[in-house]
C-alpha positions in Angstrom: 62.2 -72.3 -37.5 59.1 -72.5 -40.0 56.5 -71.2 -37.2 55.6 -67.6 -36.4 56.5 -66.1 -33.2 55.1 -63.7 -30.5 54.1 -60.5 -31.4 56.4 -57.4 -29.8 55.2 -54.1 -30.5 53.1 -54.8 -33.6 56.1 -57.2 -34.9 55.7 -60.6 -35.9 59.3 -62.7 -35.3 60.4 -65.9 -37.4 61.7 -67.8 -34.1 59.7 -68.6 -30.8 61.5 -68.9 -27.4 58.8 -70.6 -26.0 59.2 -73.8 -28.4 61.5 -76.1 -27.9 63.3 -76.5 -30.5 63.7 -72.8 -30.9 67.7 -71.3 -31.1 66.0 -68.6 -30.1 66.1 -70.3 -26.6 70.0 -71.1 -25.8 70.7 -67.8 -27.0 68.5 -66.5 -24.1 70.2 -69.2 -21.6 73.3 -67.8 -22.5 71.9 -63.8 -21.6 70.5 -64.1 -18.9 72.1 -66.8 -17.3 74.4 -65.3 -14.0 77.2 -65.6 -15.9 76.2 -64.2 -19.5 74.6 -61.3 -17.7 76.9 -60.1 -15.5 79.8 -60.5 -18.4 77.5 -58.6 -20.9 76.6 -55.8 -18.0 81.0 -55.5 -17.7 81.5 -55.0 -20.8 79.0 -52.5 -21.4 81.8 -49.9 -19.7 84.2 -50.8 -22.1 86.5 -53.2 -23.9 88.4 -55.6 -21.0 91.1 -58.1 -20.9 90.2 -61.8 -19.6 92.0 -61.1 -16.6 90.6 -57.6 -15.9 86.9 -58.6 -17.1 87.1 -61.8 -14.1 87.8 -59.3 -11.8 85.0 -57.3 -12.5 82.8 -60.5 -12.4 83.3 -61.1 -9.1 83.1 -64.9 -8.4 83.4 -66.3 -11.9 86.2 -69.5 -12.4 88.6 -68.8 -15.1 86.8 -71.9 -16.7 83.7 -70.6 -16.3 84.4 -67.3 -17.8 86.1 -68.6 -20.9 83.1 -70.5 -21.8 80.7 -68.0 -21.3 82.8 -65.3 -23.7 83.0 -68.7 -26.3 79.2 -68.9 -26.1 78.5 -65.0 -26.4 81.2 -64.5 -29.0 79.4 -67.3 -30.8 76.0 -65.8 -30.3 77.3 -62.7 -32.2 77.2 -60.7 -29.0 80.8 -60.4 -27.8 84.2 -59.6 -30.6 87.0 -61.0 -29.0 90.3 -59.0 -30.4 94.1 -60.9 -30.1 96.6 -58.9 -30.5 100.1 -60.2 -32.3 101.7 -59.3 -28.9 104.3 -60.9 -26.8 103.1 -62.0 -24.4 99.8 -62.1 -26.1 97.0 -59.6 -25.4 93.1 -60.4 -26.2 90.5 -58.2 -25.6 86.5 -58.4 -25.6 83.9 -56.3 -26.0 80.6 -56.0 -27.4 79.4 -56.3 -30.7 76.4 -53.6 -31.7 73.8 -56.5 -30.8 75.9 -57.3 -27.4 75.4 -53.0 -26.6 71.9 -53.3 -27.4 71.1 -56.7 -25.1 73.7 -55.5 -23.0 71.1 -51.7 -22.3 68.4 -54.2 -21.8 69.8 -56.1 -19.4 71.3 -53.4 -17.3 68.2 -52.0 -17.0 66.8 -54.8 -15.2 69.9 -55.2 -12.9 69.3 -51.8 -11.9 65.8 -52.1 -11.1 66.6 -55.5 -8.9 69.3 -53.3 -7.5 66.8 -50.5 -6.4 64.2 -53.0 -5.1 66.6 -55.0 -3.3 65.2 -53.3 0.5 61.9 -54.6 -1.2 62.9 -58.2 -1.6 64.7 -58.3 1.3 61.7 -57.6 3.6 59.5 -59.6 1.2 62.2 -62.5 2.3 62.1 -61.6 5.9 58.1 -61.8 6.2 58.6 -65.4 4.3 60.5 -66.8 5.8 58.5 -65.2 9.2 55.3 -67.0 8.3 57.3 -70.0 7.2 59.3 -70.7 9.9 62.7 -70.6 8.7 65.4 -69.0 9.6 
């Protein structure tokens, strides 16, 4: 990307979310969509299997899962180890860039968890004055 980015901190960067045609931009679908966040978030704790890691992501499809490790693994965010077992063993877990988005994210899900009475009476008044149920 030949343009100039926002500003952070005093830091100019060479890509732009904001433009279209940015990679900056699926890289950002694929953190902080439900899926890419909540997988990043799990393995934060600690290398997983496939198996143990959708269990941990409550509500994920098998198909779903393995396409989100394909897309973070191919960001550079998530190492996915298989081992020369039978039957075969592959683990995941987070690359030093996956830790470091991985912090960032978990500190928003904790401050959505801790506001949640918040947004739940924020809700409530809503849907009060909007009529619905």
């Amino acid at each position: 990307m030949t343009t100039t980015g926002r500003r952070s901190e005093g830091q100019e960067f060479p890509f732009d979310v904001f433009a279209r045609a940015c990679p900056s931009r699926g890289t950002l679908e694929h953190v902080t969509g439900r899926w890419g966040a909540l997988t990043l978030g799990a393995l934060y704790e600690g290398s997983l299997r496939f198996n143990e890691l959708r269990r941990r992501v409550d509500g994920v499809s098998e198909k779903m899962l393995s396409q989100t490790l394909h897309a973070l693994e191919r960001d550079g965010l998530v190492l996915r180890e298989a081992q020369p077992t039978n039957p075969p063993r592959v683990d995941y877990e987070l690359t030093p860039l996956g830790r470091e988005v991985a912090e960032r994210l978990l500190s928003l899900i904790h401050c959505v968890e801790g506001s949640m009475d918040a947004v739940l009476r924020a809700r409530e008044r809503y849907d009060e004055t909007r009529g619905a149920r």
